[in-house]
N, C-alpha and C positions, 0 to 999 in steps of 0.2 A: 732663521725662519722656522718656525711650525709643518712640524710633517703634516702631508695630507693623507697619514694610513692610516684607514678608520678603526683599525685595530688599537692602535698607539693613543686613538683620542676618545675611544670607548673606555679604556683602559685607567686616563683621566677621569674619568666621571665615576667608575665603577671595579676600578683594580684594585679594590682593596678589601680583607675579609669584613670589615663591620659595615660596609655598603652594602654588598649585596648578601649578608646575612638582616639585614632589616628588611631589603628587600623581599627574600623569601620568608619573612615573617609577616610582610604583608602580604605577599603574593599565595603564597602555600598555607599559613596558618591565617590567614582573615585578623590578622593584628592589627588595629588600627589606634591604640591610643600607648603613651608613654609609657603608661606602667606596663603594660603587657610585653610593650619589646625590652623594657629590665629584668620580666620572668623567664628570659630566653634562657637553655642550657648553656649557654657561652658567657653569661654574666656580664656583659656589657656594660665600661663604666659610663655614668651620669655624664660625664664632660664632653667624652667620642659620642653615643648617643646625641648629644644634643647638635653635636658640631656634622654630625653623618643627617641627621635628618633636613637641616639646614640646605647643607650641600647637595640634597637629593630634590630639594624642594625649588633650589634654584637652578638645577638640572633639568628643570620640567616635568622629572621623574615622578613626583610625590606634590598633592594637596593637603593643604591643612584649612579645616573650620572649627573657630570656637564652638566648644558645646556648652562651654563655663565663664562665668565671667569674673567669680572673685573667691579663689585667682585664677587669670586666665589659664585654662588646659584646651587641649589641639586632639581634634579627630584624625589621624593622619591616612589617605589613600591615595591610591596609584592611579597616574594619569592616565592617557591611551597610551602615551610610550612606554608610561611603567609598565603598564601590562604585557607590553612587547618581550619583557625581559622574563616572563614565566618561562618559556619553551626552553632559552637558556640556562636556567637552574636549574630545570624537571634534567636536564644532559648532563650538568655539571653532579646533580643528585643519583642519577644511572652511574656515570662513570668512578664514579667512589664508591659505590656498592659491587662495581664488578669489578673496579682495580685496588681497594684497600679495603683490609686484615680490619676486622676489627669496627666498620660500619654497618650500620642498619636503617633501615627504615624507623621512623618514631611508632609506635604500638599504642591502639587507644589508651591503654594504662599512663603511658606518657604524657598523651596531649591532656587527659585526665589532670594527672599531677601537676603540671605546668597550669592545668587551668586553678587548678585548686589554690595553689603557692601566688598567684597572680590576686586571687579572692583575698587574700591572707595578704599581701603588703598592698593592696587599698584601702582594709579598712582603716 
């Protein structure tokens, strides 16, 4: 039988680092299409990426609409439950900042660069 601890079944949906690092690239960085969550600093490969957005979209978590048709590409955003899950990253984002050596906040120069490097594998 299936636990009913909503801990253990959130955990399913979103226990795993490249889920809710896409999520905080929609949620936190306004990311919304593919190329953009592969400029992420984590490098995220094309196979997870595609299998995490999937799974997030059948989660109810995440929308996709074509903007493209040949070949098809996906606008990807967060549903109203997605969005429920900002308040939990902004805590998971606090608490690595005050309990590990070695994080930071990203710095305009960064989200800068990351936009730049993103301009640069679209064209």
């Amino acid at each position: 039988m299936r636990s009913p601890c909503p801990i253990s079944n959130t955990l399913d949906i979103i226990g795993d680092k490249w889920t809710l690092l896409v999520m905080r690239d929609i949620l936190m960085f306004e990311k919304s299409l593919y190329s953009e969550f592969l400029s992420s600093w984590e490098n995220i490969s094309t196979n997870i990426l595609a299998e995490r957005l999937k799974r997030l979209e059948v989660a109810g978590l995440i929308s996709k609409e074509s903007y493209q048709t040949n070949p098809v590409r996906y606008h990807y955003s967060a549903t109203p439950a997605g969005k429920t899950l900002k308040p939990i990253i902004r805590a998971m984002g606090k608490w690595g900042l005050e309990n590990l050596s070695g994080t930071r906040k990203p710095t305009k120069h960064d989200l800068e660069s990351l936009g730049a490097r993103n301009r640069r594998s679209s064209l």
